[in-house]
Backbone atoms as SQL, in Angstrom:
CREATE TABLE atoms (id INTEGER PRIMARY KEY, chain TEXT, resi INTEGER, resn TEXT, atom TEXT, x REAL, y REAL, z REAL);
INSERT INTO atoms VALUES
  (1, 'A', 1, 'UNK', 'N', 11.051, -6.022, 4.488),
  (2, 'A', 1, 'UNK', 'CA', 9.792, -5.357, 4.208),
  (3, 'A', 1, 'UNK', 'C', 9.873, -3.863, 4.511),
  (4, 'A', 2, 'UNK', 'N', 11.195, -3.469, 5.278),
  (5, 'A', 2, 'UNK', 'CA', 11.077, -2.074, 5.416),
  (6, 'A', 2, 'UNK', 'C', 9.857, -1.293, 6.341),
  (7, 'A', 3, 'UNK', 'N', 9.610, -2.769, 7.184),
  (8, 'A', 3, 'UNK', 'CA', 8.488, -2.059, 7.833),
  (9, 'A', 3, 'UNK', 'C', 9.454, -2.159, 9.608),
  (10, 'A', 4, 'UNK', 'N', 9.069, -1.428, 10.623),
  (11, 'A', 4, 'UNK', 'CA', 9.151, -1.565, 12.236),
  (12, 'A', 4, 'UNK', 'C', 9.698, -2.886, 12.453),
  (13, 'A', 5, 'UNK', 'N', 10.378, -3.243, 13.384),
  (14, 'A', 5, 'UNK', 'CA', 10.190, -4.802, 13.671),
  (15, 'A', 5, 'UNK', 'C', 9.230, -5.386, 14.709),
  (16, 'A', 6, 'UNK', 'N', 8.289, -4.600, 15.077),
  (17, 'A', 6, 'UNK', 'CA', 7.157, -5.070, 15.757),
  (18, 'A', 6, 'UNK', 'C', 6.291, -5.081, 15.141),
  (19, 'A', 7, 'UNK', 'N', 6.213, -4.175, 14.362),
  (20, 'A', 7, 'UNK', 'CA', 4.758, -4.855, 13.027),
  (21, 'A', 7, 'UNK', 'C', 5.100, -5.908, 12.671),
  (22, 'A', 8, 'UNK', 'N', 6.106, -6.127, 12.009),
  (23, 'A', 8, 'UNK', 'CA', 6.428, -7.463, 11.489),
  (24, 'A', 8, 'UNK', 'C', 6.233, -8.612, 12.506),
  (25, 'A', 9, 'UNK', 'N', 6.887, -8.151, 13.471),
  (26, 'A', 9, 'UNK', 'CA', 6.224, -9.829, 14.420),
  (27, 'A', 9, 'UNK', 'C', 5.244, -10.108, 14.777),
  (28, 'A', 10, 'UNK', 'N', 4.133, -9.067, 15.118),
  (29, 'A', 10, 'UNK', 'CA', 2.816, -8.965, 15.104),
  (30, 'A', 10, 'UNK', 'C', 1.631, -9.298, 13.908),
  (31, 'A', 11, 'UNK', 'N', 2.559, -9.472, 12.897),
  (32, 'A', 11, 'UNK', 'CA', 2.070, -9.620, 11.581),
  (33, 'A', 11, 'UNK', 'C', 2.613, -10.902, 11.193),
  (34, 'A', 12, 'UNK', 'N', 3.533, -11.470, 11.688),
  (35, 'A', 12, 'UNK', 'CA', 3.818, -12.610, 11.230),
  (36, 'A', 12, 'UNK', 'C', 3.402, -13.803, 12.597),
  (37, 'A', 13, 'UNK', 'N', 3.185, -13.164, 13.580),
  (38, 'A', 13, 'UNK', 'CA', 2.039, -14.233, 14.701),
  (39, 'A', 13, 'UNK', 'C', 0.798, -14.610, 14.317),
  (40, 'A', 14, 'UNK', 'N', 0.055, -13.269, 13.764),
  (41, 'A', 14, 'UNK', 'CA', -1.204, -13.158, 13.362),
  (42, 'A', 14, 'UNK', 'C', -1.439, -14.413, 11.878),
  (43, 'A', 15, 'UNK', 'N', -0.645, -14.266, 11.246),
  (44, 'A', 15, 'UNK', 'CA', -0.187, -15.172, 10.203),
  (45, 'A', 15, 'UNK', 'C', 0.221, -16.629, 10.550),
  (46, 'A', 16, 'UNK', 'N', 0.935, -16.786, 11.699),
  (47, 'A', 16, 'UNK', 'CA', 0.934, -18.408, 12.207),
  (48, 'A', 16, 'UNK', 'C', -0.250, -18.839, 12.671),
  (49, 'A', 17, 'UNK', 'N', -1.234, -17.785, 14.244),
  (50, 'A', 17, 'UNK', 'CA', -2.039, -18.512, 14.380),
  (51, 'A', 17, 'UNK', 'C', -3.570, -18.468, 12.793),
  (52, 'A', 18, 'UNK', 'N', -3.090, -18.207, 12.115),
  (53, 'A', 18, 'UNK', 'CA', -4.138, -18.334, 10.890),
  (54, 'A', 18, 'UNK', 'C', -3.900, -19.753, 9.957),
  (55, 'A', 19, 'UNK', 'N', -2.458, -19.915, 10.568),
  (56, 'A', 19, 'UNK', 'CA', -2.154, -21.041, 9.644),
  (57, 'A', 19, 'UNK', 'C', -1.622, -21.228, 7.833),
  (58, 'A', 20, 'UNK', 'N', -1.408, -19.583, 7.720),
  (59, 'A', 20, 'UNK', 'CA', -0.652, -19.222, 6.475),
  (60, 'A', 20, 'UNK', 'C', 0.784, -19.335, 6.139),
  (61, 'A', 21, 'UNK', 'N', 1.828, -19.331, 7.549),
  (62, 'A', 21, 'UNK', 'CA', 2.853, -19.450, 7.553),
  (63, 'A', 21, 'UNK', 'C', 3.358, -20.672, 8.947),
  (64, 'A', 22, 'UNK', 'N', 4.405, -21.171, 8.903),
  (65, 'A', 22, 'UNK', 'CA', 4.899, -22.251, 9.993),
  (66, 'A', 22, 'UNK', 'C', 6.289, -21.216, 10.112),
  (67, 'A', 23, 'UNK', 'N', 6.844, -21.343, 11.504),
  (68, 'A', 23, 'UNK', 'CA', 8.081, -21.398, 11.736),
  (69, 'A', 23, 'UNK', 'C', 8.859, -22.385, 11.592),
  (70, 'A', 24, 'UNK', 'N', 9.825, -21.862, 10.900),
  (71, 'A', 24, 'UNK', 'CA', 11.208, -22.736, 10.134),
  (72, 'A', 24, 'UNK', 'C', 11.962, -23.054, 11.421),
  (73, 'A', 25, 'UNK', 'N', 12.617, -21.194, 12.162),
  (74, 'A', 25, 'UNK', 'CA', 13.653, -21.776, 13.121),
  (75, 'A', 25, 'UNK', 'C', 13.718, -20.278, 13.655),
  (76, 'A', 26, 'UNK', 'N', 13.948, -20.167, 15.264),
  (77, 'A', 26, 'UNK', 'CA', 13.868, -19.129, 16.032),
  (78, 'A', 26, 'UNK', 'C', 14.870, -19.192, 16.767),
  (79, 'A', 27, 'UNK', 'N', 15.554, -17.448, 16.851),
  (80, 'A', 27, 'UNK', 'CA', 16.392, -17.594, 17.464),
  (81, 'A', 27, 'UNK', 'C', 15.904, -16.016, 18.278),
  (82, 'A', 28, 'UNK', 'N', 17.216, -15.552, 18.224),
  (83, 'A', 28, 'UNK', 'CA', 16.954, -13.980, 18.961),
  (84, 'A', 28, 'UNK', 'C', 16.132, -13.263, 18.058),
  (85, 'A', 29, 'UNK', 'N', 15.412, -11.962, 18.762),
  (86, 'A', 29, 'UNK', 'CA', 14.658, -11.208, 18.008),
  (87, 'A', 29, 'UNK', 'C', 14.692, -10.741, 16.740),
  (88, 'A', 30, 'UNK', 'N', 13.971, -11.049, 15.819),
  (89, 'A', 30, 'UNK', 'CA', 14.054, -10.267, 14.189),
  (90, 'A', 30, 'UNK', 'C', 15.388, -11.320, 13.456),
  (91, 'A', 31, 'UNK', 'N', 15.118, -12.706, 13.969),
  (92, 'A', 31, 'UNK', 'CA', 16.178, -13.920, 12.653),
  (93, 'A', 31, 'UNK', 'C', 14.810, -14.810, 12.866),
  (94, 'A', 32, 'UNK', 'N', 13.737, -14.518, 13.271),
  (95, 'A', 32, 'UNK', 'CA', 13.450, -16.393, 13.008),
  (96, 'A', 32, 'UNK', 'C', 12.947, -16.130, 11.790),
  (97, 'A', 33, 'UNK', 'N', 13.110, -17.616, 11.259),
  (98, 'A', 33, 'UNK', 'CA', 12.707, -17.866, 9.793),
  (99, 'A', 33, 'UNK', 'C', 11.240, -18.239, 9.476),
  (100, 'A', 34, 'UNK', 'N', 10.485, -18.162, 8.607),
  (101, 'A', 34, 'UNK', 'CA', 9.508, -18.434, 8.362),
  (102, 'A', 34, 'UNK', 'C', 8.885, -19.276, 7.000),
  (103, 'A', 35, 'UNK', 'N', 8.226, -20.103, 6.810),
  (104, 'A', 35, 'UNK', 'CA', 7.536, -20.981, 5.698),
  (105, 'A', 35, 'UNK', 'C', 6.133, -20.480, 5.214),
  (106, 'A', 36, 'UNK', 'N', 5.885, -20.354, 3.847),
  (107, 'A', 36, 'UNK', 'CA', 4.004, -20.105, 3.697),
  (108, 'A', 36, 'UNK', 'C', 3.901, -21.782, 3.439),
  (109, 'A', 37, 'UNK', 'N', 2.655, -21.984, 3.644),
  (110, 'A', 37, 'UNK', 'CA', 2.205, -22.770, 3.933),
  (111, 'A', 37, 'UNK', 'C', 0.998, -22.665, 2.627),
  (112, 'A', 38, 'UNK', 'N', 0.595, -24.002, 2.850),
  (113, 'A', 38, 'UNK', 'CA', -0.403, -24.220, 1.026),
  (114, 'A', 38, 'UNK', 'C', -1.513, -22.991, 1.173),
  (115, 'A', 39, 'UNK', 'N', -1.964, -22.937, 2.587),
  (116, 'A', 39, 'UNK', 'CA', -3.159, -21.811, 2.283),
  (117, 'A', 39, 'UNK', 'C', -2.557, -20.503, 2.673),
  (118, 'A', 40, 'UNK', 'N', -1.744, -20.203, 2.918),
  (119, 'A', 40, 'UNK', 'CA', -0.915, -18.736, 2.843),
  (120, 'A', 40, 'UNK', 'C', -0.812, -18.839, 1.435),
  (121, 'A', 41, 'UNK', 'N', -0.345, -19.668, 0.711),
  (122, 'A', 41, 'UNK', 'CA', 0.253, -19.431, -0.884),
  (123, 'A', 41, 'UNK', 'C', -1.329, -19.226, -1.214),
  (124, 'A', 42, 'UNK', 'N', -2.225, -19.617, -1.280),
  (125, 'A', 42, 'UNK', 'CA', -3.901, -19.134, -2.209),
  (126, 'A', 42, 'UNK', 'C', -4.652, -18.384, -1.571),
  (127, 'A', 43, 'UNK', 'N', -4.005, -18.012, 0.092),
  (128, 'A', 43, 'UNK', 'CA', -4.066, -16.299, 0.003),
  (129, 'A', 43, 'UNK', 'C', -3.696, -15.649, -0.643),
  (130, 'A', 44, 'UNK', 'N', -2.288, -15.516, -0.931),
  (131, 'A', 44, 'UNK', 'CA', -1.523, -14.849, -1.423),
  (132, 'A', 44, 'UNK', 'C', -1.900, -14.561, -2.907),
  (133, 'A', 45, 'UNK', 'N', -2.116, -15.750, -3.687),
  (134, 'A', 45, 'UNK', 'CA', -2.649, -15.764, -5.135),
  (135, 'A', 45, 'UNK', 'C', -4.101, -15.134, -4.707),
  (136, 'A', 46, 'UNK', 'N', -4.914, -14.697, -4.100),
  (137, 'A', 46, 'UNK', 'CA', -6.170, -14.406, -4.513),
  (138, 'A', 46, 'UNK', 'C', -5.856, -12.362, -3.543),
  (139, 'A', 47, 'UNK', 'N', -5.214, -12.593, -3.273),
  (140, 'A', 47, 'UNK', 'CA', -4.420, -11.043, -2.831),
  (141, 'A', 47, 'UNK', 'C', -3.654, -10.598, -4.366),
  (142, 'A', 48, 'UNK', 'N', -3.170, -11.196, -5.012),
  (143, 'A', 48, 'UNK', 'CA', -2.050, -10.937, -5.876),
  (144, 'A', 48, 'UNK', 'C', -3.181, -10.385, -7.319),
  (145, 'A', 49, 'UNK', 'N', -4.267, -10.950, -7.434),
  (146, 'A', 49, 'UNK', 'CA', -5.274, -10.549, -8.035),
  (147, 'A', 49, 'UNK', 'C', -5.724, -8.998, -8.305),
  (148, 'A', 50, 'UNK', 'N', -5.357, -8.515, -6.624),
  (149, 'A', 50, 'UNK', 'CA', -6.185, -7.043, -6.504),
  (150, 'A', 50, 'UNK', 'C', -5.159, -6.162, -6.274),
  (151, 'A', 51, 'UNK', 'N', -3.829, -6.631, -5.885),
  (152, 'A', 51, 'UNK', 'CA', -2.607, -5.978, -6.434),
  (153, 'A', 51, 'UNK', 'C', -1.176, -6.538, -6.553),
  (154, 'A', 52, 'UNK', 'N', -0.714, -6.410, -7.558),
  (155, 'A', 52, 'UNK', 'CA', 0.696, -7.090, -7.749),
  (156, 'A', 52, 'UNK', 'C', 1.667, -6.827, -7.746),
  (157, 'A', 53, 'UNK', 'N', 2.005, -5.209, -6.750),
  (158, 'A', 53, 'UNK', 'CA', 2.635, -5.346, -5.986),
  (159, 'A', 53, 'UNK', 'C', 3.554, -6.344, -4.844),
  (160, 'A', 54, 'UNK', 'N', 4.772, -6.378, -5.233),
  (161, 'A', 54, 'UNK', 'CA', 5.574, -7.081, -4.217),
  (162, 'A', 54, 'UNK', 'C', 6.722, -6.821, -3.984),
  (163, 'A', 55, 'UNK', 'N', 6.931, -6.251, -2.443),
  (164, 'A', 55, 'UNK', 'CA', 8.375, -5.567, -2.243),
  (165, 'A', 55, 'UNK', 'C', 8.155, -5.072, -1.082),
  (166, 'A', 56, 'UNK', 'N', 9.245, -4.312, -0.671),
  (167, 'A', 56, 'UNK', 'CA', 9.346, -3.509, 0.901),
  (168, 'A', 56, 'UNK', 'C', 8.132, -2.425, 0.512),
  (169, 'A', 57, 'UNK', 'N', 7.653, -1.855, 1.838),
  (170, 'A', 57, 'UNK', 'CA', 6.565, -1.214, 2.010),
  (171, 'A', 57, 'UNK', 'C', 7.043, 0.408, 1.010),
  (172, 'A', 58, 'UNK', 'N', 6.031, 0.476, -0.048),
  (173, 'A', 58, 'UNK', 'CA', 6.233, 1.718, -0.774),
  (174, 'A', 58, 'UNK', 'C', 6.433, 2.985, -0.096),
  (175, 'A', 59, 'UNK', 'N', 5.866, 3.114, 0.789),
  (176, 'A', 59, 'UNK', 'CA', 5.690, 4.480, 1.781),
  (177, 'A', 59, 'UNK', 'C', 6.079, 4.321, 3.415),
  (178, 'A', 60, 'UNK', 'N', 6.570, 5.542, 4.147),
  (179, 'A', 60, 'UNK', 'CA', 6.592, 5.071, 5.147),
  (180, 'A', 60, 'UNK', 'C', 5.313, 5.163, 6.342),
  (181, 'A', 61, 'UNK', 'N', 5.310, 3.842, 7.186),
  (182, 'A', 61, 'UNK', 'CA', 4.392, 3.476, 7.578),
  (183, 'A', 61, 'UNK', 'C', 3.315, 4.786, 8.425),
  (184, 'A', 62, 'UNK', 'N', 4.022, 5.722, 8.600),
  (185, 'A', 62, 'UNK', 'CA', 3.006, 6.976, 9.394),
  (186, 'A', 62, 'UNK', 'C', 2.962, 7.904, 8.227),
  (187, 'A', 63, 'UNK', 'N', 3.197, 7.874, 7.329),
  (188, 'A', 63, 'UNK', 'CA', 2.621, 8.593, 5.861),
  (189, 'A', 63, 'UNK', 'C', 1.667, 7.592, 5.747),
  (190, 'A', 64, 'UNK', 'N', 1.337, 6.581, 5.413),
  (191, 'A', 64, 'UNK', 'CA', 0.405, 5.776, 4.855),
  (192, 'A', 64, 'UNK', 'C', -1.071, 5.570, 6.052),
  (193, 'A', 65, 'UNK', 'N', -0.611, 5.557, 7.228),
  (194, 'A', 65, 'UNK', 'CA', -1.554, 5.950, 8.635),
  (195, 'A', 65, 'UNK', 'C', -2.074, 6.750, 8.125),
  (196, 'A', 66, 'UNK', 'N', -1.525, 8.197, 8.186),
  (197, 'A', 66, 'UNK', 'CA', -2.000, 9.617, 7.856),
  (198, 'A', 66, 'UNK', 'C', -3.095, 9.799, 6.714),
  (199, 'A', 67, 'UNK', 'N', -2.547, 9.231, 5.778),
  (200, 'A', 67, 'UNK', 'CA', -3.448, 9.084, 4.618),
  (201, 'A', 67, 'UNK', 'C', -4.831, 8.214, 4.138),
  (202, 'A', 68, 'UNK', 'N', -4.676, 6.920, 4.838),
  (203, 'A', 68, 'UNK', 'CA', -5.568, 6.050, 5.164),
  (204, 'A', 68, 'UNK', 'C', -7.457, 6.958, 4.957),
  (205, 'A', 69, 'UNK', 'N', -7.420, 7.572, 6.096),
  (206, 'A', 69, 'UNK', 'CA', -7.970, 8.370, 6.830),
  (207, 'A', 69, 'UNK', 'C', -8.699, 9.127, 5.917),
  (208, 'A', 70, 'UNK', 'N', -7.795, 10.064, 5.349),
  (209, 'A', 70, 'UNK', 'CA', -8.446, 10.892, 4.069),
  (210, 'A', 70, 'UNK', 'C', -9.137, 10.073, 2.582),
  (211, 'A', 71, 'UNK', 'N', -8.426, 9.324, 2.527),
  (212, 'A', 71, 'UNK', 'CA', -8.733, 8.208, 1.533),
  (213, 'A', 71, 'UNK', 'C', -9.941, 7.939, 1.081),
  (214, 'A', 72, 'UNK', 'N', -10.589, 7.242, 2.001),
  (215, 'A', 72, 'UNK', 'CA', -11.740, 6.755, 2.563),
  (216, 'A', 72, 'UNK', 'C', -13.528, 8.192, 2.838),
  (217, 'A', 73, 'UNK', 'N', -12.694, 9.447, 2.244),
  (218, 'A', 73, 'UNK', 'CA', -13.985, 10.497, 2.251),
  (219, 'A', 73, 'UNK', 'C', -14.175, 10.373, 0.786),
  (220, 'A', 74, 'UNK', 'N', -15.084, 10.912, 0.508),
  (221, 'A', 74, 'UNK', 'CA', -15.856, 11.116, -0.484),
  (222, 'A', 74, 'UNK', 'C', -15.344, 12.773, -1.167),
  (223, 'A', 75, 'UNK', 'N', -14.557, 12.128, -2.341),
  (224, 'A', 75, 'UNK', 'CA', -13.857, 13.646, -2.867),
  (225, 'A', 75, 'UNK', 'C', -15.333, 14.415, -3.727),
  (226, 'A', 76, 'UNK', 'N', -14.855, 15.646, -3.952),
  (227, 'A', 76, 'UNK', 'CA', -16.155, 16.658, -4.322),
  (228, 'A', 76, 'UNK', 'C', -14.911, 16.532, -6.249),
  (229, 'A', 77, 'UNK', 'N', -16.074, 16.623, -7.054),
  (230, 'A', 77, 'UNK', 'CA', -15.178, 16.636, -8.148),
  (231, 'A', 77, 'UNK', 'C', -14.962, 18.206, -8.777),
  (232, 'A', 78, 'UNK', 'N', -13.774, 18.039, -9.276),
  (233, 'A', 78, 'UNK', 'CA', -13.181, 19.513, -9.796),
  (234, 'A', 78, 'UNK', 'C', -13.627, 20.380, -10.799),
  (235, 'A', 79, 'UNK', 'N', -14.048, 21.407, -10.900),
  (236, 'A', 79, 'UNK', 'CA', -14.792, 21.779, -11.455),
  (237, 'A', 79, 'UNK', 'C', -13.568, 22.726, -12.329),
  (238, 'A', 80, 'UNK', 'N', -13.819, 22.965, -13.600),
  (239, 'A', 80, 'UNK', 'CA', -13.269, 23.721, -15.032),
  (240, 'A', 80, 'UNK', 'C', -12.393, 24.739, -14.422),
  (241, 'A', 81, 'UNK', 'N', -12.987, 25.249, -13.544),
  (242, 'A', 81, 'UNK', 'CA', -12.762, 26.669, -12.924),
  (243, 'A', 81, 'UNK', 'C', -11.401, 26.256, -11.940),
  (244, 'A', 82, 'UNK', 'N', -11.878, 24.783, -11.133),
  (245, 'A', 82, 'UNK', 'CA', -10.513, 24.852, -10.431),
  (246, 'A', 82, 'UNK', 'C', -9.447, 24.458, -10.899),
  (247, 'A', 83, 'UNK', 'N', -9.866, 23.472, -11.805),
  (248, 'A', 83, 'UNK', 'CA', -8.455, 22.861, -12.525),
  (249, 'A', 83, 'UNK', 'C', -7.917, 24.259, -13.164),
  (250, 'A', 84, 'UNK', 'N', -8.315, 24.977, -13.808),
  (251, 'A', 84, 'UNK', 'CA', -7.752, 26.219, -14.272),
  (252, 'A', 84, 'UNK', 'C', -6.665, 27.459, -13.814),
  (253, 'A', 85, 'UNK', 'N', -7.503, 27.316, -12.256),
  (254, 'A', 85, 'UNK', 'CA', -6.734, 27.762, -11.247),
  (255, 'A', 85, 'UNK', 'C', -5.478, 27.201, -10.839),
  (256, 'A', 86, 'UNK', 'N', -5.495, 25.983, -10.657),
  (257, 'A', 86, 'UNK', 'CA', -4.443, 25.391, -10.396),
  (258, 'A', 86, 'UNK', 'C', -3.065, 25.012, -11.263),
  (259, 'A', 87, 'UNK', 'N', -3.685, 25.455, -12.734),
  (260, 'A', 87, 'UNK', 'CA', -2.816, 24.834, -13.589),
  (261, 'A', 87, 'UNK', 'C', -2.510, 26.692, -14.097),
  (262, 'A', 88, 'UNK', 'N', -2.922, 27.762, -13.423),
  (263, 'A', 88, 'UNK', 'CA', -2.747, 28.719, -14.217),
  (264, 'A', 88, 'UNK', 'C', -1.000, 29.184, -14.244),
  (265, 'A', 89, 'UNK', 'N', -0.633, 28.724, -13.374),
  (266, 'A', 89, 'UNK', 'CA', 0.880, 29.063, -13.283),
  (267, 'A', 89, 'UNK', 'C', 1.931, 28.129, -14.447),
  (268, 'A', 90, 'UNK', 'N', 1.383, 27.019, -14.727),
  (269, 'A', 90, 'UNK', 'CA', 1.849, 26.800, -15.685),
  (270, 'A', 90, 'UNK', 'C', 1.952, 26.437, -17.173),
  (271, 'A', 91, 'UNK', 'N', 3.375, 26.287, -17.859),
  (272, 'A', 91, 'UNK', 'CA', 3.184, 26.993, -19.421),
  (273, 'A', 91, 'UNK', 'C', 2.925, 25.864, -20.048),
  (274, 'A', 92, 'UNK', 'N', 1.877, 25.125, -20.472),
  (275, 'A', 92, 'UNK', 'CA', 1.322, 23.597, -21.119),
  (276, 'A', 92, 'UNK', 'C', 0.918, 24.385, -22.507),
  (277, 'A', 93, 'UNK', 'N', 0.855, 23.307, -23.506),
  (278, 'A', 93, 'UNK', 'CA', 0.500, 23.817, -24.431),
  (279, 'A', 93, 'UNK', 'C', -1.509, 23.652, -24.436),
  (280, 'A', 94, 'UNK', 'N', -2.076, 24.335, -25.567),
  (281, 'A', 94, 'UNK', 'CA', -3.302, 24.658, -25.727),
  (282, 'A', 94, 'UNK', 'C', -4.054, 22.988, -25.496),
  (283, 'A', 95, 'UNK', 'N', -3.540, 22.088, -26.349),
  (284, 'A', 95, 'UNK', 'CA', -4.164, 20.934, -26.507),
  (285, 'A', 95, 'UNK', 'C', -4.203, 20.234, -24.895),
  (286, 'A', 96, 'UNK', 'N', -3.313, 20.087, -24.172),
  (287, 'A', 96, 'UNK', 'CA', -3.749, 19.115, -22.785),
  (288, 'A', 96, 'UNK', 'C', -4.449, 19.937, -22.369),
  (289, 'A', 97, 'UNK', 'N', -4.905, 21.827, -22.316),
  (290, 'A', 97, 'UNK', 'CA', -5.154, 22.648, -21.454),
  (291, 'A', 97, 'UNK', 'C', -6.827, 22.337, -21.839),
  (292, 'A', 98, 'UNK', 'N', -6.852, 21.662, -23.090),
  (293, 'A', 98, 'UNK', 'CA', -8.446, 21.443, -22.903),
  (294, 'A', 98, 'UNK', 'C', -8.780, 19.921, -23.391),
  (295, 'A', 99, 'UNK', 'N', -7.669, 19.098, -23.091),
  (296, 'A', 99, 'UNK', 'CA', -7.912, 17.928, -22.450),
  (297, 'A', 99, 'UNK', 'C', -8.012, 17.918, -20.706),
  (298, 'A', 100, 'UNK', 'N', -7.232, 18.723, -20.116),
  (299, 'A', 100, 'UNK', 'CA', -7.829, 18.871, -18.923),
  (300, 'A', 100, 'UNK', 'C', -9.516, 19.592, -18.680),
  (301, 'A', 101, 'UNK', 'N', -10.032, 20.128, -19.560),
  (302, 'A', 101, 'UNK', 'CA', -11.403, 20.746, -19.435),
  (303, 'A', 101, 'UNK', 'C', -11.267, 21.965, -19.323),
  (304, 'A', 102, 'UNK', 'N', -10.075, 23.010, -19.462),
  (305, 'A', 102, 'UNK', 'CA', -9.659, 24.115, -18.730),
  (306, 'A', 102, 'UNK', 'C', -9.845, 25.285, -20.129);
């Protein structure tokens, strides 16, 4: 998953006592194996719904902290003037320059 190995075990406890996953077989830190279990799998299908994404973590985990945060405000929308500004440095042709509104 590309994530810490304490998230992961913390995330995969949280997940046993829920009853989504069983332990297969434990050994030393970061090998035990793990099973989903019937209602982990229709979690999973009703998660897989809202994104279908599946793989090691896209970002790293204190970029995605960081960002969280900002996420979650209420953006002010861009007005003609700024997109203009921002795009004035570069050479686009006429047609996206007023598909952007600019």
């Amino acid at each position: 998953m590309h994530l810490p190995w304490v998230i992961t075990a913390r995330t995969a406890r949280q997940l046993y006592r829920e009853k989504l996953i069983d332990i297969r077989s434990q050994g030393i830190p970061g090998s035990t194996r793990y099973s989903m279990l019937d209602h982990g799998w229709e979690r999973f299908d009703a998660s897989a719904t809202q994104c279908g994404y599946v793989g090691p973590a896209p970002v790293a985990l204190a970029d995605y902290s960081q960002m969280m945060p900002i996420t979650g405000r209420a953006l002010q929308a861009a007005s003609n003037d700024t997109v203009g500004k921002r795009f004035r440095d570069l050479v686009l042709p006429e047609s996206l320059l007023q598909t952007l509104g600019v």
